[in-house]
C-alpha positions in Angstrom: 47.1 52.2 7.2 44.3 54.0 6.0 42.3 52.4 3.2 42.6 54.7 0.1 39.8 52.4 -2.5 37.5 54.8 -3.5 33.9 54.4 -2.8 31.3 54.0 -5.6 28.5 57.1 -5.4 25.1 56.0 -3.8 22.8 54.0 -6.3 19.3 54.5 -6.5 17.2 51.3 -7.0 13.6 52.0 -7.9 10.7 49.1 -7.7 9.7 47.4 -11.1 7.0 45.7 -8.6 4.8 44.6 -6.0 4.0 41.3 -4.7 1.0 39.8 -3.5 1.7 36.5 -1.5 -0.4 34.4 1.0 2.2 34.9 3.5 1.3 38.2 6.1 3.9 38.2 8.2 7.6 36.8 8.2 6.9 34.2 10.8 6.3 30.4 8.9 7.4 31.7 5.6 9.7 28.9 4.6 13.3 29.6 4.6 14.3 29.0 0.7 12.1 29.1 -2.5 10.4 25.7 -3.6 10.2 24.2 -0.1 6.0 25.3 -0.6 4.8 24.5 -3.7 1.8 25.3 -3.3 2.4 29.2 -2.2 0.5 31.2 -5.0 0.9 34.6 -5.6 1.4 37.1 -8.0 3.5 40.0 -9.1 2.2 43.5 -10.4 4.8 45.6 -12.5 4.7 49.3 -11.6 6.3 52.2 -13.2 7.7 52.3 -16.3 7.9 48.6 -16.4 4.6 48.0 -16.0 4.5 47.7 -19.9 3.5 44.2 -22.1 7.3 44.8 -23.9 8.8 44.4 -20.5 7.5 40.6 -20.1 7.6 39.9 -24.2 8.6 36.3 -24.7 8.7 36.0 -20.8 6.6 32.4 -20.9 9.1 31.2 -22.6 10.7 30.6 -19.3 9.2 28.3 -16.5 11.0 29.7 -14.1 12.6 33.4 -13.2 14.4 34.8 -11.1 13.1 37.6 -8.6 15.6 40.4 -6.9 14.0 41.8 -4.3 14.2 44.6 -1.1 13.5 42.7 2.3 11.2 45.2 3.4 10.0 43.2 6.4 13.8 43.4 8.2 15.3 46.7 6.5 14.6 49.2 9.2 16.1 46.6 11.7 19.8 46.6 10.2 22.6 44.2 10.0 25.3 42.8 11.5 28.6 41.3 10.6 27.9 37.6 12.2 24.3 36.0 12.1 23.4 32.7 13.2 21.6 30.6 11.0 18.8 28.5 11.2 20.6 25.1 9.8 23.0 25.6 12.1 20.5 25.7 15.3 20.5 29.3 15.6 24.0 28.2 17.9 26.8 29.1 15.8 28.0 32.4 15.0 29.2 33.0 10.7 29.5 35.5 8.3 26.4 37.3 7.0 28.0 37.0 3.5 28.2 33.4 4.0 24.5 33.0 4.5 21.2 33.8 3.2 19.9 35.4 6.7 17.2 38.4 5.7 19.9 40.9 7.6 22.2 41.8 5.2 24.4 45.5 4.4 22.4 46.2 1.2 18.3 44.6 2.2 18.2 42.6 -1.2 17.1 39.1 -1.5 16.8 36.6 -4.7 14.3 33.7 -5.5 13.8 31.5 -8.0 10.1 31.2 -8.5 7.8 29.0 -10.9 5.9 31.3 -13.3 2.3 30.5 -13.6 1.3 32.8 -16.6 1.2 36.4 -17.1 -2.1 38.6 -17.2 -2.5 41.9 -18.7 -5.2 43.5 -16.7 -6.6 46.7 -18.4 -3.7 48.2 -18.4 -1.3 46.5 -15.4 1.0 43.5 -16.2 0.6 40.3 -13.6 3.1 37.9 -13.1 1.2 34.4 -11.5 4.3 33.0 -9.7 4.3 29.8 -7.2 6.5 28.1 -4.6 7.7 31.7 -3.5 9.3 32.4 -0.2 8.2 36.3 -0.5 6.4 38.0 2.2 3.2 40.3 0.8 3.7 43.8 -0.8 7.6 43.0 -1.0 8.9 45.3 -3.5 10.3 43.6 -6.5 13.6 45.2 -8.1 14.3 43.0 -10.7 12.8 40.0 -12.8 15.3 37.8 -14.9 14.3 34.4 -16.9 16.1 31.2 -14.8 18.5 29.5 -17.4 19.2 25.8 -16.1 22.7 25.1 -18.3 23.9 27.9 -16.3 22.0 28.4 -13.4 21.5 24.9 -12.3 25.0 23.6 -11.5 25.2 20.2 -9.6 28.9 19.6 -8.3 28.9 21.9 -6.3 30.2 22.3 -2.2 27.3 24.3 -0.2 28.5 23.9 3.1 26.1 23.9 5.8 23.4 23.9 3.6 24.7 20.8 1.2 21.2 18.8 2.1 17.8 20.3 1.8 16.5 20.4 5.0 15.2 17.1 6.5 12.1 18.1 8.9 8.9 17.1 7.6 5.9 17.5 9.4 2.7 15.1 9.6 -0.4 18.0 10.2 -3.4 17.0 11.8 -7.0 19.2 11.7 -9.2 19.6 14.2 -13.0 19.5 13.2 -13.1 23.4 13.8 -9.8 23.9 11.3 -11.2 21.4 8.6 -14.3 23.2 8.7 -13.1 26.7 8.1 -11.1 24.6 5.1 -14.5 23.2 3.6 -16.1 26.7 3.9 -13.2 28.4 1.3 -12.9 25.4 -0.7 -14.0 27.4 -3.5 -11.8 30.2 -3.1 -8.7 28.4 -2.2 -8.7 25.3 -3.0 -5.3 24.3 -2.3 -5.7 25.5 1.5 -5.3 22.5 3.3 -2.1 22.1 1.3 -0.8 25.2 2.2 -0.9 24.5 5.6 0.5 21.3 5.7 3.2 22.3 3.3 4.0 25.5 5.5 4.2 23.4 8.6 5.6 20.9 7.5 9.0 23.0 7.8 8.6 23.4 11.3 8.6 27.3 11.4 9.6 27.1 15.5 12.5 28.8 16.2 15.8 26.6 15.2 16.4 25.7 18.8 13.4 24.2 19.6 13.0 22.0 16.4 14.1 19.1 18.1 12.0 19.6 21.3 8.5 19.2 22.3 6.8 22.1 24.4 3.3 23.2 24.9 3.1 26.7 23.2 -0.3 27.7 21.0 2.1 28.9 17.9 -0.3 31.1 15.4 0.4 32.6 11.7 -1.4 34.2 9.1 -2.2 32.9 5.8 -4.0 34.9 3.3 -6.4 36.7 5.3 -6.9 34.0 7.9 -5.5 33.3 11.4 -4.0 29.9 12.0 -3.9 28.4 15.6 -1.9 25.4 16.3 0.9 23.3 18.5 3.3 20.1 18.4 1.5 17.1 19.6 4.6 15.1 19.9 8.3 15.7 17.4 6.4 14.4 13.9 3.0 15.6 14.5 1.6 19.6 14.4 -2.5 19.9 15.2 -4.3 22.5 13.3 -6.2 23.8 16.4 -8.2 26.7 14.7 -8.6 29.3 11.5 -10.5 32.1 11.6 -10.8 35.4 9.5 -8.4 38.1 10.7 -11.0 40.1 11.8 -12.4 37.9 13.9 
């Protein structure tokens, strides 16, 4: 039987904005909004939207909501099964039943904690925290987070009922805390950053619940971050250094 429903003409999304985050790469970026509170960043309206009536009345909100392009995984595609990472990367589901990064259309949502909003000459800058965004993600939509409607509470999430239980105890070498001391000023919630960040266990799902000797690194801002699992509750901080060296 041939299916006759007709198909909706192409629709052309255009950024509103661009987002500046601590996190440079998709590797440890925490796998929901919230889990990092301590993730700062910021959003800078482009284009037409980049306008002080766009945001009017915006801070009334403590919270929005930001609909964005997964830039990072677009060019890699989609599939109809994924396996997520709650599951143990094992078990095989639908993409529309998850939140995987992979998906027909590249758009992802979070709900992020607004800061404050700037107007910068003439730019408009959203301060946002706890966001799971990697950097220069473009933004296609900003809308406020209502909790009467948004926030409902019996509920049935499946695989995902729980917030996730892993939580990390980070250690610093004398190396890593020193690199902390010496941007104290400019980032003063560093430390915390890392701990929170690691605290997820960013590993691979399958080895969350195994010890091996790998030197795992990320990047933070513009810093390189070197460590490994001491044991199955502990992570060492073995270095941080500048990314260019």
């Amino acid at each position: 039987m041939t299916n006759t429903t007709p198909t909706p003409s192409d629709i052309t999304i255009k950024p509103i904005g661009l987002v500046s985050s601590p996190y440079r790469e998709k590797f440890a970026i925490p796998r929901q909004p919230g889990l990092v509170t301590s993730a700062k960043g910021s959003i800078q309206l482009i284009g037409q939207a980049n306008t002080a009536d766009s945001v009017r009345e915006l801070t009334q909100f403590s919270h929005i909501w930001v609909l964005f392009i997964f830039h990072g995984t677009q060019a890699q595609g989609w599939k109809p099964l994924v396996r997520p990472p709650r599951l143990g990367g094992n078990k095989k589901i639908g993409v529309l039943a998850t939140r995987s990064t992979f998906r027909p259309n590249p758009i992802g949502m979070s709900v992020v904690k607004l800061e404050r909003i700037e107007q910068r000459n003439q730019d408009i800058i959203l301060h946002i925290s706890g966001m799971d965004l990697l950097d220069q993600t473009p933004v296609v939509d900003i809308k406020p987070y209502i909790p009467y409607s948004d926030a409902i509470t019996e509920v049935n999430a499946g695989f995902a009922q729980q917030p996730p239980q892993i939580s990390l105890s980070v250690n610093f070498t004398a190396q890593a805390q020193q690199a902390i001391d010496n941007c104290r000023h400019q980032l003063p919630d560093f430390a915390l950053l890392i701990e929170q960040v690691l605290a997820q266990d960013p590993r691979p799902a399958y080895k969350q619940t195994k010890i091996d000797n790998k030197i795992y690194g990320m990047t933070l801002y513009h810093f390189n971050i070197q460590w490994r699992m001491l044991d199955l509750q502990t992570i060492e901080v073995i270095q941080i250094n500048t990314s260019d060296g």
